[in-house]
C-alpha positions in Angstrom: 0.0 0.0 0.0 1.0 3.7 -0.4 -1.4 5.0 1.8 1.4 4.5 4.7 4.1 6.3 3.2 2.1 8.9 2.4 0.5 9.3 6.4 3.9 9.1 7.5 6.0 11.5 5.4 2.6 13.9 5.8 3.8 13.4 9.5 7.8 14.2 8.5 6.8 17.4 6.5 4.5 19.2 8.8 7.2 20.7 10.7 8.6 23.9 11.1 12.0 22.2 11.4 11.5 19.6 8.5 14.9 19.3 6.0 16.0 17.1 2.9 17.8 15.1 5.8 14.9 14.1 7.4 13.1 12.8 4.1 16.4 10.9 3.5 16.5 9.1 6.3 13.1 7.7 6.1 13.8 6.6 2.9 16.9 5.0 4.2 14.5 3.3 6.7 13.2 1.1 3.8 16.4 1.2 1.7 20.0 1.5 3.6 21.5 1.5 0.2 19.1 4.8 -1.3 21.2 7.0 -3.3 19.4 10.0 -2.4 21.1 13.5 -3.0 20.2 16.4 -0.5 22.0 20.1 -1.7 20.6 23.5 0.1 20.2 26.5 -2.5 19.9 29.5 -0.9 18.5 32.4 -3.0 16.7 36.1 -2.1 17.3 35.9 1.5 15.8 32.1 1.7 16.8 28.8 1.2 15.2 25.2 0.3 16.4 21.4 0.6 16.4 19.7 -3.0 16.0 16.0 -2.7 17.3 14.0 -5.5 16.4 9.9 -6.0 17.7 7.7 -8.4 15.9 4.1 -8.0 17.9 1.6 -10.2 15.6 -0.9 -12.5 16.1 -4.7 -13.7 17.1 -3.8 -16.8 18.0 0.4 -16.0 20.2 2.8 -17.5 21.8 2.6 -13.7 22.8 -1.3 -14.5 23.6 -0.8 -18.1 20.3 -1.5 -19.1 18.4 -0.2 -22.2 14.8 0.3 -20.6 14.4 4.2 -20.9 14.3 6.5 -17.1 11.2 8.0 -15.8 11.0 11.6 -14.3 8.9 12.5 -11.3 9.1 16.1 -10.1 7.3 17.2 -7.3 6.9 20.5 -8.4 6.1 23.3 -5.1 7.0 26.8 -3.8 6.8 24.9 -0.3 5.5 22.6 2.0 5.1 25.7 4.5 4.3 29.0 4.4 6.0 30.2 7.9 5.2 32.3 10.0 2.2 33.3 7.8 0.9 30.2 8.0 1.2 27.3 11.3 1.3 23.7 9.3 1.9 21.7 5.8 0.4 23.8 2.9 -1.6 22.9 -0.1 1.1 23.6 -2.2 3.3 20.6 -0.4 0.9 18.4 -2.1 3.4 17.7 -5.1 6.6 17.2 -2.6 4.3 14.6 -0.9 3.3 13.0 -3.9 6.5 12.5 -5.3 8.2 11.0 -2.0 5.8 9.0 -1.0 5.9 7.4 -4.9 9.5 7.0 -4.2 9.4 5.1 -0.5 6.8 2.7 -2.2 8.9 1.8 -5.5 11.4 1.2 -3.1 9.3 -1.0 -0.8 8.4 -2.9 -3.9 12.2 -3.4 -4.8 12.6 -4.9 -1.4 10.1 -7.3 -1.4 11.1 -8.6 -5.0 8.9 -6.6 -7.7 11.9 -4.8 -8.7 10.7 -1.7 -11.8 12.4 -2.7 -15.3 13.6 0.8 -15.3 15.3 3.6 -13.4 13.0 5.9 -12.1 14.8 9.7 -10.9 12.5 11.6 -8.0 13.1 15.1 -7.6 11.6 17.8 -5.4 12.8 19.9 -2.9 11.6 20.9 0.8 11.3 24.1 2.3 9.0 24.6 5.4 8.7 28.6 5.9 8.0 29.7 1.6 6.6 33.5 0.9 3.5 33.8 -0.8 2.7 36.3 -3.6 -0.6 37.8 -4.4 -2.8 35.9 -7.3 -6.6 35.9 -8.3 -8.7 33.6 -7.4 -6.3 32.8 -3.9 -3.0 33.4 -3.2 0.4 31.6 -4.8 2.7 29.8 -2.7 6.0 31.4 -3.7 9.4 30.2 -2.9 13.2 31.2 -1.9 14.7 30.1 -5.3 13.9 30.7 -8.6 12.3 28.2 -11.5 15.3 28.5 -13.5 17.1 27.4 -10.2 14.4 24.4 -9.7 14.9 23.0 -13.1 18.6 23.0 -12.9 18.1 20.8 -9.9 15.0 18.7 -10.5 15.7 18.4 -14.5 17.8 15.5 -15.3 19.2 14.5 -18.3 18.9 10.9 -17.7 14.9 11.1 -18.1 13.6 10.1 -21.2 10.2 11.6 -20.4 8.6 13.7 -17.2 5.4 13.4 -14.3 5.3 16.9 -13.0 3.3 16.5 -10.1 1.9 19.9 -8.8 -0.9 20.9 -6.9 -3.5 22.7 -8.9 -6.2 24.0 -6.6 -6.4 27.5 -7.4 -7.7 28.2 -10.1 -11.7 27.9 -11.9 -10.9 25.1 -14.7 -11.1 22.0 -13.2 -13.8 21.5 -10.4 -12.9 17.7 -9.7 -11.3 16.9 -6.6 -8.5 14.3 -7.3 -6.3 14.3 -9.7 -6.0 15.3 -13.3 -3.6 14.9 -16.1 -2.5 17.8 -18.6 -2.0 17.1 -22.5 1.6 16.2 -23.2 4.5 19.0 -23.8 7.8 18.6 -25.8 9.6 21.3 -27.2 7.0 24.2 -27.3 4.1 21.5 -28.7 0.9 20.8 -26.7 0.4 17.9 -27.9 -2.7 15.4 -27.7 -3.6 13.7 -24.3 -1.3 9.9 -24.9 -4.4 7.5 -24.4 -1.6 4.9 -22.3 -1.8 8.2 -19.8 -5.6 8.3 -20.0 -6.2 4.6 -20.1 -3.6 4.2 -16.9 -5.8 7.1 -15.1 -8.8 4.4 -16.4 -7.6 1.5 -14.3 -5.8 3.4 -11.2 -9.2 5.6 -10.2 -11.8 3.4 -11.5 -13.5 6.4 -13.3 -13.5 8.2 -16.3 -10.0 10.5 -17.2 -10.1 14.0 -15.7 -7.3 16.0 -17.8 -6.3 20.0 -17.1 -6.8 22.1 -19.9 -3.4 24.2 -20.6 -2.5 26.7 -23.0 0.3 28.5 -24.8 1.3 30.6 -22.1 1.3 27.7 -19.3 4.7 26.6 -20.9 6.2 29.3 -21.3 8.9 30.5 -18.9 7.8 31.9 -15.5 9.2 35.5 -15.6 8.1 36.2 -18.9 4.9 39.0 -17.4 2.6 36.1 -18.8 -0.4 34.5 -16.9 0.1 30.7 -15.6 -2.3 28.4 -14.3 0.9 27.4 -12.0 4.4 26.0 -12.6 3.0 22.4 -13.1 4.9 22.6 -16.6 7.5 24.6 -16.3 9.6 21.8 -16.5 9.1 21.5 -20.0 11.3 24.7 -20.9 14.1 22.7 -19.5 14.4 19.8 -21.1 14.1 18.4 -24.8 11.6 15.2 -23.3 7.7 14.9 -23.0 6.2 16.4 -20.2 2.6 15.7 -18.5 1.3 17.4 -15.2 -0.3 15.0 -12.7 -2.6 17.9 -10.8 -4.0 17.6 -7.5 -7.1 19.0 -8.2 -10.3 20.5 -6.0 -13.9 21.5 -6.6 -13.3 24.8 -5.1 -10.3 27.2 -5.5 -8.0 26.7 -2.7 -4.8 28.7 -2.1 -1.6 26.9 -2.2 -0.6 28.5 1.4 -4.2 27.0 2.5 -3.4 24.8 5.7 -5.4 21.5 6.6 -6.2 21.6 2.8 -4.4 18.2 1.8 -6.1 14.9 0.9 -4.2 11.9 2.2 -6.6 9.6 0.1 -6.4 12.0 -3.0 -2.2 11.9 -2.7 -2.1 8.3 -2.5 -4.1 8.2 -5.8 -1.7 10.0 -7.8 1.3 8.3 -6.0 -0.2 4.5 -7.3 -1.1 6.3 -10.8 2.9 7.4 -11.1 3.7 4.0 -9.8 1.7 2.3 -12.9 3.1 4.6 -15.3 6.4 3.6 -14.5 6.0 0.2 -14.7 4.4 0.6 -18.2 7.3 3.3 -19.0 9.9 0.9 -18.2 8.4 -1.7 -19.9 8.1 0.2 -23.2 4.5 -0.2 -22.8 3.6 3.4 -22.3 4.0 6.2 -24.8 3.9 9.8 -23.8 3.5 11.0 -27.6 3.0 9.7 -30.9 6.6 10.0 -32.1 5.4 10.0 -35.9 3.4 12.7 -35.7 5.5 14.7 -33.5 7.9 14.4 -37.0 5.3 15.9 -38.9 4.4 18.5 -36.6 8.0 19.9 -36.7 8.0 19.3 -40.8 5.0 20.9 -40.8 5.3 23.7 -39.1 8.8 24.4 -37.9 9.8 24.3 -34.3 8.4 25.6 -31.3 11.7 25.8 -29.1 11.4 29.4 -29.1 8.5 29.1 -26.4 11.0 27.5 -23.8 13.2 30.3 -23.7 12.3 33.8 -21.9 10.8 36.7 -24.3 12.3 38.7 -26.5 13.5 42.2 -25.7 11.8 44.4 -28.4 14.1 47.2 -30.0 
């Protein structure tokens, strides 16, 4: 079960005094031999924990292997919004998420059901984030910048991306849950992979929820530009596909909300980014159509220009 993992890291992170060392050793609980990488960035007067976890498969890149590398990013300003705010945010939903995926895929690995490939968990943790204003509710912020979150959560190793960020503030999707965005690679919104939608299928036993993006949502933050949040801003750094896994609401929540995370909802997601990456790694899940992507580009050029920041007009 995930549920566990996800109970007790929720217990980890709701502290004032939580750090990447804390998260490493209760992953080191399950795993003595983890190779999990903690580095503290400070930035703007602030600083945050990034936690790095590479989890070797059968047949990994790690080992030699040929089976291609998932990405999971949780994707937050912070876990906590102190002193504003007393307790784990909303916003910590996607550090959760991603740590709790990893504690459980290394459970599995112990117990024998070893993934076929390598799977790379990044996020970072940072218990006392600013907030910014934002309308509907208030952003979670945080002490480093995106350009400094992708440099650390990005890996080149990843042959394709979960960005797992929660989505709560906004007025497009009133589902509380989860949802999944269209694919990104290279500038492109591409077309909702039916492997995501049919793996959404089987984990929730309902019908797909998927978050509607748009141009601007990949762009680079920084640009003066609108985003729903930074649930794809990894796809400016990095030449893969990228899909959001959203934790989702029926009402607009802000991300420096307290009392505002779903231990049920989280535990979702975390089983529907452990099923992707046993497809993944099994070549039995395909983020994009890889012929069409072709034609796209043949078509109608490249779109690499929206990953990079605007241009200054003369």
């Amino acid at each position: 079960m995930s549920l566990p993992h996800v109970i007790n890291l929720l217990d980890i992170m709701d502290s004032p005094t939580v750090s990447g060392k804390d998260i490493k050793e209760y992953l080191k609980n399950i795993d003595g031999m983890v190779e999990c990488q903690i580095k503290t960035i400070s930035e703007n007067g602030g600083n945050t924990d990034f936690v790095n976890i590479k989890i070797p498969g059968k047949n990994g890149k790690i080992k030699g292997g040929s089976s291609p590398t998932l990405g999971i990013i949780g994707r937050l300003g912070g876990i906590g919004a102190r002193p504003e705010q007393q307790g784990f945010v909303s916003d910590g939903d996607g550090a959760l998420c991603a740590v709790s995926a990893s504690a459980k895929i290394l459970a599995m690995a112990n117990k024998g059901d070893q993934l076929e490939g390598d799977i790379i968990v990044s996020t970072h943790i940072c218990p006392n984030a600013p907030t910014q204003p934002h309308e509907p509710v208030p952003f979670m912020d945080s002490p480093v910048n995106i350009s400094t979150m992708n440099t650390h959560e990005i890996h080149s190793e990843m042959d394709a991306v979960l960005s797992i960020d929660t989505t709560k503030g906004n007025e497009i999707v009133n589902y509380r849950g989860f949802a999944i965005t269209p694919t990104v690679k290279e500038g492109y919104i591409l077309k909702v992979s039916k492997d995501l939608l049919y793996i959404y299928t089987q984990v929730t036993g309902k019908h797909p929820v998927t978050l509607p993006i748009t141009t601007q949502d990949i762009t680079p933050y920084g640009n003066g530009i609108d985003h729903i949040n930074s649930i794809l801003q990894p796809s400016v750094a990095t030449d893969k596909p990228v899909v959001g896994v959203a934790i989702t609401t029926e009402t607009a929540v802000a991300g420096s909300s307290t009392g505002a995370t779903h231990p049920l909802d989280i535990e979702q997601a975390v089983r529907y980014c452990i099923e992707v990456a046993k497809l993944f790694g099994n070549e039995k899940c395909s983020f994009y159509d890889v012929d069409e992507f072709a034609k796209l580009e043949k078509f109608y050029g490249k779109m690499t220009h929206l990953q990079t920041m605007k241009k200054v007009s003369e």
